[in-house]
C-alpha positions in Angstrom: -73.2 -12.1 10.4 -72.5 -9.7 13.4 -72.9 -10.7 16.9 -75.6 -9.1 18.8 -73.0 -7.5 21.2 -71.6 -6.3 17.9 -74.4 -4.7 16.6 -75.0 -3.2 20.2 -71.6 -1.4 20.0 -71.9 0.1 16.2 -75.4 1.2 17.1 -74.3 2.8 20.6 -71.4 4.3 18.6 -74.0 5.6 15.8 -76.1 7.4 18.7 -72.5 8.9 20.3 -71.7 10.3 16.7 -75.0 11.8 16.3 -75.2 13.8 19.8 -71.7 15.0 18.7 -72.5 16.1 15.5 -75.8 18.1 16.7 -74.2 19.2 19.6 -71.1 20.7 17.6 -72.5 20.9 14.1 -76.1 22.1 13.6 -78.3 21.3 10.8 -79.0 23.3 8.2 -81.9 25.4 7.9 -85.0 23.3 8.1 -86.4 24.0 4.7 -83.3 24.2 2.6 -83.1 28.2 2.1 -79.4 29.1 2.4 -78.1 31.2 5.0 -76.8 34.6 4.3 -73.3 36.5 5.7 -72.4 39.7 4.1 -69.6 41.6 4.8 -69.2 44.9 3.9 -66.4 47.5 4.4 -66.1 50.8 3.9 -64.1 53.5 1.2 -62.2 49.8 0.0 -61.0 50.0 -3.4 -60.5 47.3 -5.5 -56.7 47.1 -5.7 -56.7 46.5 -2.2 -58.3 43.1 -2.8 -55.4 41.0 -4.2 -57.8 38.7 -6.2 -58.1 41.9 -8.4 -55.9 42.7 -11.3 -53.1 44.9 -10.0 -54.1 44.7 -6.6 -51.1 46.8 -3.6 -51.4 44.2 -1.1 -52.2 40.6 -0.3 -55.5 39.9 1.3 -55.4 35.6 1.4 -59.0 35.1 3.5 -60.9 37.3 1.3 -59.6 35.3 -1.3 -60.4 32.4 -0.3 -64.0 33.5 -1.6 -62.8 34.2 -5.1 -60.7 30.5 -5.1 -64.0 28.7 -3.8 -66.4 30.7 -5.7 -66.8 33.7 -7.9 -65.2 37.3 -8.1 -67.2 40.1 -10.2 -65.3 42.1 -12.4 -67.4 44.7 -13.2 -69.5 46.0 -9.7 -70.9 49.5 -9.7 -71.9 51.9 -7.1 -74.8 53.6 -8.1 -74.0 56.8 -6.1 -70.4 57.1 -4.3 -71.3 57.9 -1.0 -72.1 56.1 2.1 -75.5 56.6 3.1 -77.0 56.6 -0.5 -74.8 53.5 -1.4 -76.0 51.4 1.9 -79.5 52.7 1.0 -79.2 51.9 -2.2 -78.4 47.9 -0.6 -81.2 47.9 1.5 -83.8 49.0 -1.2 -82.7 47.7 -4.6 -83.4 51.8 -5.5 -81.5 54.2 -6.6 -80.7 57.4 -4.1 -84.1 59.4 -5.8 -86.8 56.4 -5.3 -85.0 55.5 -2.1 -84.8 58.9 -0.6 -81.0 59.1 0.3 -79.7 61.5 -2.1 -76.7 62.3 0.3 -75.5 62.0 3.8 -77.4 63.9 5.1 -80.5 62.9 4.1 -83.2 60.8 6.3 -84.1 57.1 6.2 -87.1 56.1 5.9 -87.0 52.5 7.6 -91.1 52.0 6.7 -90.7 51.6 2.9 -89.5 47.9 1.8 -86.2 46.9 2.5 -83.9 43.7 2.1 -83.8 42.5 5.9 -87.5 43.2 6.4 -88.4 41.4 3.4 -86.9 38.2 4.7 -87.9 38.6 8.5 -91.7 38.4 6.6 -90.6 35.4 4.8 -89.3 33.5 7.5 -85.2 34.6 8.4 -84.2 35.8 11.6 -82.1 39.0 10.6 -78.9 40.6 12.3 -76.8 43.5 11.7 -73.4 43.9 13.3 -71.1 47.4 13.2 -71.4 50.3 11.1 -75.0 51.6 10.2 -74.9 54.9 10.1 -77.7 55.9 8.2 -79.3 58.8 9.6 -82.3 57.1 11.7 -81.8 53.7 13.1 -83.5 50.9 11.8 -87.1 49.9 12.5 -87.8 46.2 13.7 -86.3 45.1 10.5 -83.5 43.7 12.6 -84.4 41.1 14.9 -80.9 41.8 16.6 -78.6 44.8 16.1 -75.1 46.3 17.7 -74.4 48.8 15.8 -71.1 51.7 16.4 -72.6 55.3 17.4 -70.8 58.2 18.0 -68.2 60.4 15.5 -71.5 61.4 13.1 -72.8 57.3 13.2 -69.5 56.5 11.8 -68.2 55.2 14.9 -64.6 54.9 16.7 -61.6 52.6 15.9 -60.4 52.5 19.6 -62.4 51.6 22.4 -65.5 52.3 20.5 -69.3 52.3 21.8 -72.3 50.5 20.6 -75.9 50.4 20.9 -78.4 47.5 20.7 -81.3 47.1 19.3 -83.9 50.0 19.9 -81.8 51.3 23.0 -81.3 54.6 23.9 -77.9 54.2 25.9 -74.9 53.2 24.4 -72.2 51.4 25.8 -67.8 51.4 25.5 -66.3 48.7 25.0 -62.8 48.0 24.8 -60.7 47.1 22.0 -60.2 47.6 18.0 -63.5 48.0 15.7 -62.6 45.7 13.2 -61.9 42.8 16.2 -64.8 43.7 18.3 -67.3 44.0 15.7 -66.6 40.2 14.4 -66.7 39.1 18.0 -70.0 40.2 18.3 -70.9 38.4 15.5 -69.0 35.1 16.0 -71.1 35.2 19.3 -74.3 36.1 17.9 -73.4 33.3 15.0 -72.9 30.7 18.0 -76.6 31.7 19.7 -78.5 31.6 16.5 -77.1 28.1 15.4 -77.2 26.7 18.6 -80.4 25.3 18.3 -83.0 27.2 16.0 -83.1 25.6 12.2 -84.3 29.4 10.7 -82.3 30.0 7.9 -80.6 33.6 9.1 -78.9 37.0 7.1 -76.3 38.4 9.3 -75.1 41.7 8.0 -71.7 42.1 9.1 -70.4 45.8 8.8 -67.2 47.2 9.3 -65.8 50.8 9.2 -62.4 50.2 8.0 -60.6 51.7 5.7 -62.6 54.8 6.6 -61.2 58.1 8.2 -59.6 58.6 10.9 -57.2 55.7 9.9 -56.4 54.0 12.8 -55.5 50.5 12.9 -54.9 48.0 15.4 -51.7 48.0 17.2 -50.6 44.9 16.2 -50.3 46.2 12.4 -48.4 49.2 12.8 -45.4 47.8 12.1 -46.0 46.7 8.8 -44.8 48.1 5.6 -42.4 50.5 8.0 -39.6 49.6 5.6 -41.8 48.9 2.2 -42.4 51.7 -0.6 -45.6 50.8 -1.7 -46.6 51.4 -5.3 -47.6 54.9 -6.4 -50.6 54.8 -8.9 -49.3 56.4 -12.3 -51.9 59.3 -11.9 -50.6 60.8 -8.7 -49.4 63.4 -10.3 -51.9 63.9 -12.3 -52.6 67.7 -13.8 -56.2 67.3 -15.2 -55.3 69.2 -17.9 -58.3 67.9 -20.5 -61.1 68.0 -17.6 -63.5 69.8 -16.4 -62.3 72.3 -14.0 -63.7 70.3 -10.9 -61.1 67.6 -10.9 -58.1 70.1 -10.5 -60.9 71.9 -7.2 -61.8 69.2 -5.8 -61.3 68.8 -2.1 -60.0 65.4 -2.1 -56.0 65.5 -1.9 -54.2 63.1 -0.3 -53.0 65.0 3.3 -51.4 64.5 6.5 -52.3 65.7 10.0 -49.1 65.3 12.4 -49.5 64.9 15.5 -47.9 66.4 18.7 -45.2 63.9 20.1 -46.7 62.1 23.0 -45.5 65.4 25.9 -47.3 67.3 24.3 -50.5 65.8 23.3 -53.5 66.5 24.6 -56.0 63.6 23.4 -58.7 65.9 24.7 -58.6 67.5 21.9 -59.7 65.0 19.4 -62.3 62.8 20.2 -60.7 59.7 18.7 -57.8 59.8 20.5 -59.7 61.2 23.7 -61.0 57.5 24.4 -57.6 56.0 24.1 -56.2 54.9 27.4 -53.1 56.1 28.4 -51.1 53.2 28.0 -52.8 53.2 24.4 -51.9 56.4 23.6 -48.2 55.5 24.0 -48.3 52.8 22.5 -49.7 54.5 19.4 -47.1 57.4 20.0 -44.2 54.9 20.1 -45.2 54.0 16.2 -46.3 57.5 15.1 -43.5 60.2 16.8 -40.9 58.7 14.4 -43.4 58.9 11.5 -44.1 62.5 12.3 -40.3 63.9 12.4 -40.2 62.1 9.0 -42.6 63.9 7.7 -41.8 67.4 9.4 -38.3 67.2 7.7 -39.7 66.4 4.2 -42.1 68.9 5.1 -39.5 71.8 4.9 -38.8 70.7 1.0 -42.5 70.4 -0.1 -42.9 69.9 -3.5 -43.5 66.2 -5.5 -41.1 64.8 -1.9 -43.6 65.7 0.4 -46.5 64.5 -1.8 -44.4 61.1 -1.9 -44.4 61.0 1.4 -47.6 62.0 2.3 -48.9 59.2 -0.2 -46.7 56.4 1.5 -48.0 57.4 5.4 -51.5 57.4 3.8 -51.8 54.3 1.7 -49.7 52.1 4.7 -52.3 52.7 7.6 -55.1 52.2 4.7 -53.4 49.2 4.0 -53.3 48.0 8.0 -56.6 48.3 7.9 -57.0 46.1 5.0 -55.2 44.2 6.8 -57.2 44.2 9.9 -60.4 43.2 8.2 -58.8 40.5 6.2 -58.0 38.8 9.4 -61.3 39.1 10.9 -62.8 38.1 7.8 -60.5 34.8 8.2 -62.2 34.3 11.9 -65.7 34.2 10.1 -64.5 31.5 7.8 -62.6 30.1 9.7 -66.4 29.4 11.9 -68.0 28.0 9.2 -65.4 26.2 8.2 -65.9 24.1 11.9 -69.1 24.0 11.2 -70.0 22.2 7.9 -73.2 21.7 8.0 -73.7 25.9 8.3 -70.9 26.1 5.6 -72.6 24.3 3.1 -75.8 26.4 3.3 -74.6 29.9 3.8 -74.0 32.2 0.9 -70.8 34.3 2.0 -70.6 37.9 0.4 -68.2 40.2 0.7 -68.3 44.2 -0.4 -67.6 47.6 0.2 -70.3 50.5 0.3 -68.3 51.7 -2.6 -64.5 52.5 -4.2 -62.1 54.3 -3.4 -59.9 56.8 -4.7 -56.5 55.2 -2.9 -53.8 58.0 -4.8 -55.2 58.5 -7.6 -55.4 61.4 -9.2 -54.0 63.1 -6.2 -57.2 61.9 -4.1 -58.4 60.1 -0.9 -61.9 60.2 -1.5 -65.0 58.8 -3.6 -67.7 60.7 -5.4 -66.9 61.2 -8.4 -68.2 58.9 -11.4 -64.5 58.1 -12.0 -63.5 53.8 -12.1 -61.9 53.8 -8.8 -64.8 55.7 -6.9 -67.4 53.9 -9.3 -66.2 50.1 -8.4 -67.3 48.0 -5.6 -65.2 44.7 -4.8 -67.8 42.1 -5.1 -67.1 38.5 -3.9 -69.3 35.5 -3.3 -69.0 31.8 -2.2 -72.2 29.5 -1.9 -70.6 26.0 -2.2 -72.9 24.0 -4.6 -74.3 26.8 -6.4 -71.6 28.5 -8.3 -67.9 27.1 -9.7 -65.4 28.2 -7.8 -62.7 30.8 -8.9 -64.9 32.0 -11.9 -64.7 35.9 -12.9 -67.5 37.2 -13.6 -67.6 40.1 -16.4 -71.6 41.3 -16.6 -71.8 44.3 -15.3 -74.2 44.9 -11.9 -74.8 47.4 -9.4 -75.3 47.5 -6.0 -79.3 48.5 -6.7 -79.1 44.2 -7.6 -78.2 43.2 -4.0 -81.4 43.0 -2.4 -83.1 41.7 -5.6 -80.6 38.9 -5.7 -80.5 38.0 -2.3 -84.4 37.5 -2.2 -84.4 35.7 -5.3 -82.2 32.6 -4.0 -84.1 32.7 -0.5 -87.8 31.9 -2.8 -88.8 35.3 -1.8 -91.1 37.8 -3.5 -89.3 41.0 -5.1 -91.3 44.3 -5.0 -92.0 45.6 -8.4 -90.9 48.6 -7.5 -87.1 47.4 -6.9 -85.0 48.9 -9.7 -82.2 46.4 -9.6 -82.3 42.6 -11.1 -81.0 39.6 -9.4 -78.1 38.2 -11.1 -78.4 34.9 -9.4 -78.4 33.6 -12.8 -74.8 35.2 -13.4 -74.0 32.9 -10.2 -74.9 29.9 -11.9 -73.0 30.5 -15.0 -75.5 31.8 -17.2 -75.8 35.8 -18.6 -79.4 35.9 -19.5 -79.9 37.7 -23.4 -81.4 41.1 -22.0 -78.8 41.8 -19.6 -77.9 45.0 -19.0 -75.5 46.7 -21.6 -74.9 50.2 -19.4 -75.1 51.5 -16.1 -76.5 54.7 -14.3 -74.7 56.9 -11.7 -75.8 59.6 -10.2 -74.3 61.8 -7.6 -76.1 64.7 -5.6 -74.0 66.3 -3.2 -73.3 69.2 -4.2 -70.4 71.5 -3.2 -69.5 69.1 -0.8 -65.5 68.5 -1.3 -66.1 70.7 -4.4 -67.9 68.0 -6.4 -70.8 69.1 -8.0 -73.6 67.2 -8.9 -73.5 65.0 -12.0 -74.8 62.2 -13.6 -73.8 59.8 -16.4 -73.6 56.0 -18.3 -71.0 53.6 -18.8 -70.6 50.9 -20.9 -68.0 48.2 -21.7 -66.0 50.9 -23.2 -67.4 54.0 -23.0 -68.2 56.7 -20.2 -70.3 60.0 -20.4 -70.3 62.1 -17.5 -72.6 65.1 -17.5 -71.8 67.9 -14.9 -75.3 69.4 -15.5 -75.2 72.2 -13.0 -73.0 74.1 -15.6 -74.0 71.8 -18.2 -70.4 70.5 -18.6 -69.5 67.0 -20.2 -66.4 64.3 -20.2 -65.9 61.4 -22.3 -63.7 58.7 -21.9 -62.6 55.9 -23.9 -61.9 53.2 -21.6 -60.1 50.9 -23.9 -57.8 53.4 -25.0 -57.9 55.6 -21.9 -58.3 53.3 -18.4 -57.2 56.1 -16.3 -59.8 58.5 -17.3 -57.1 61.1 -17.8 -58.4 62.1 -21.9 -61.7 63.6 -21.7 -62.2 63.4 -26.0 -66.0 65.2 -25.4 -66.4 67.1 -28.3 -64.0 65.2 -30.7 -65.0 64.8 -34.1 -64.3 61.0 -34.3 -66.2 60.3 -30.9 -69.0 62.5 -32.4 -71.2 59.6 -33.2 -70.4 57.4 -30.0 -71.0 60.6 -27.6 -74.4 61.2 -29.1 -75.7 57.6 -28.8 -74.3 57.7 -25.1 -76.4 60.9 -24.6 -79.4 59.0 -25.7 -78.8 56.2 -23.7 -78.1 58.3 -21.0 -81.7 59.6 -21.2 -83.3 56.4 -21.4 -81.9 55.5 -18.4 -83.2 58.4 -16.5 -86.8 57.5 -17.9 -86.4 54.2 -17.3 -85.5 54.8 -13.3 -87.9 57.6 -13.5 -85.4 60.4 -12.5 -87.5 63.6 -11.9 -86.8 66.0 -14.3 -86.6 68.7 -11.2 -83.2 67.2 -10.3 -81.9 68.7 -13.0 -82.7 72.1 -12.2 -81.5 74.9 -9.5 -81.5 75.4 -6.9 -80.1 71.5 -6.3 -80.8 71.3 -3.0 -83.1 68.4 -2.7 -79.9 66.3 -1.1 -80.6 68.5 1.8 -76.6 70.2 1.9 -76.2 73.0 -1.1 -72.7 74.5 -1.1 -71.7 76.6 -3.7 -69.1 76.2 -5.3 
């Protein structure tokens, strides 16, 4: 039987242990609803996320998600842009309900979205870097520092922020990608402190976007590497539609002026550099740039070479960048277990990329690298860890799903499903069998308008402002570089697709005026 001085000490040690614990590990939430972190980048594709299939690169704290929960296999944009696509997040619409056809269309913050939906139920809500939609949000946010400047898309070096409902904005100095997770380590440190609400903290990066400009302390990598070149590099787009082989979206390179000669005034991204930054960047880039000005007197498939490898390697440093940062997050939870265990960690892009293929550096189109979103989640308790999961969703599920495993009501009106159950393991019967895309911009990079379905195997595309069509098989074409429209032994396939194709526009209530001239109604019309 324990003494009584005994039983003094273990309970005095009991009480020590439990200061400690509240002190550095808060509780969960009070009433069980799990947390929410989701990180999103921007332009990634998926082979820049090395728990993908023929992934470039090797990205170990995103993976950590995929080796302690689930990776989807098969996530869709619903409209490869970046305004539509985040819109498309925030409202479980598609770009016609939603009202952001393009990016240059306005938000409207009043109709329901995802962080408003959970501020009514309860969740204090935060959003952290890259907006950019076209008005700011509402009180939707119950804190918010988001990057202004460079069209809302904000600057790599030195960039400015604004908080809240503020009109001024304010530098700060430093890399994006590092100052943006900062800000949310910190605001992740407040929040917990001492409040039990459960929280969603939206945690937005603009990396890999243009101007590619990462951190100093990657620019050495890959100097000496030849990363792989995608087999469609070269492609000739002999079998499509005239718009691939016009499009706007080439991979090119913009030298610049060795460091004497360089005005930074003349660009506003390298106007904010210091000057001691601006060396430093010069000291990596000058040698890149006589590189390329000597390959540049050959032209040709050398040049394109080239051109590819300086591209893809400061894409890749920004990968880089964000994978690192994305480690700090963890890396938080991971000290603080009692958060870890409640917090649902997604991470995303606003949509694909095309990262060399066919010839491109760009999105848009309704081909597989635009069209796919990396997707990975880890909820510890709730899903078995490194699953793949095949069913196909879109990003028009996100808000459904996150306000189905936080008990809270989803708007009829919301045109996405959850897939919670798909977290758990289970494909419900009526899942969906195809998938929608439509994109409005048209003229814009000389992509016109264009809608379409895919399936497990098949894709229609219909250009309708000329009335144009491609069909792929994507079992015995991947790349997309067959378009067998029009082929007698696709014949029955094509015309099933085209009915499926209209059910979907009924179903999501498409107005039939979309398909008609003058297409304007994304607010930019450029001819073609």
């Amino acid at each position: 039987m324990p003494t009584a001085k005994t039983t003094f000490i273990i309970l005095l040690a009991s009480v020590i242990l439990f200061a400690c614990s509240k002190r550095g590990d808060p509780e969960p939430t009070a009433d069980g609803r799990p947390n929410i972190i989701f990180i999103m980048t921007d332009d990634q594709a998926t082979r820049t996320v090395s728990a993908y299939e023929g992934a470039i690169n090797n990205t170990p704290n995103i993976d950590r998600l995929a080796e302690e929960g689930v990776v989807f296999r098969n996530s869709f944009v619903a409209n490869s842009i970046c305004n539509p696509s985040r819109a498309a997040i925030l409202t479980g619409k598609h770009s016609h309900k939603n009202g952001v056809v393009g990016n240059a269309s306005p938000w409207d913050n009043r109709q329901a979205n995802l962080p408003r939906l959970l501020q009514d139920a309860g969740y204090t809500t935060a959003l952290i870097g890259k907006w950019h939609l076209n008005n700011p949000p509402g009180g939707e946010f119950d804190h918010s520092e988001r990057l202004t400047g460079a069209g809302k898309q904000g600057f790599y070096y030195n960039p400015e922020f604004v908080t809240g409902g503020a009109d001024t904005t304010k530098a700060e100095q430093g890399h994006s990608t590092d100052l943006v997770t900062g800000k949310a380590l910190r605001w992740l440190a407040d929040h917990t402190g001492g409040q039990q609400d459960p929280f969603m903290l939206f945690v937005q990066y603009k990396a890999p976007h243009v101007p590619r400009m990462p951190a100093f302390r990657f620019l050495d990598r890959y100097q000496y590497d030849t990363i792989p070149e995608p087999p469609t590099l070269f492609d000739d787009y002999e079998t499509r539609a005239p718009y691939a082989q016009k499009a706007n979206m080439k991979i090119h390179y913009n030298p610049l002026p060795p460091l004497e000669e360089h005005d930074p005034g003349e660009n506003i991204y390298y106007d904010r550099m210091t000057r001691d930054q601006l060396r430093q960047w010069h000291r990596y880039k000058d040698p890149e740039v006589e590189r390329y000005r000597k390959r540049a007197k050959t032209n040709g498939k050398e040049l394109r070479k080239l051109e590819y490898q300086l591209f893809i390697k400061d894409y890749l440093r920004l990968i880089d960048g964000v994978d690192q940062n994305v480690g700090r997050l963890l890396d938080w939870l991971d000290k603080h277990p009692g958060i870890r265990e409640n917090t649902l960690v997604v991470f995303t892009s606003d949509q694909g990329f095309f990262t060399g293929e066919h010839g491109w550096a760009e999105k848009r189109f309704m081909y597989e690298e635009s069209l796919r979103m990396p997707l990975l989640m880890r909820w510890p308790g709730h899903m078995e860890a490194r699953r793949s999961i095949d069913a196909p969703v879109q990003n028009i599920d996100f808000a459904p799903t996150f306000l189905d495993i936080t008990g809270t009501k989803i708007p009829g009106d919301m045109q996405g499903r959850s897939f919670a159950p798909l977290l758990e393991g289970e494909t419900p019967d009526d899942w969906r069998q195809s998938t929608y895309y439509h994109y409005y911009d048209h003229g814009l990079h000389g992509v016109p308008r264009h809608d379409g379905v895919r399936t497990d195997r098949y894709k229609l595309i219909h250009f309708y402002t000329d009335d144009v069509w491609e069909f792929y098989d994507l079992e015995k074409d991947p790349r997309e570089v067959e378009n067998r429209y029009g082929e007698q032994e696709y014949e029955e396939t094509i015309n099933e697709l085209k009915k499926e194709l209209d059910r979907l526009r009924d179903y999501y209530e498409v107005p039939a005026d979309h398909f008609q001239p003058p297409y304007v109604k994304a607010g930019i019309n450029q001819e073609l």
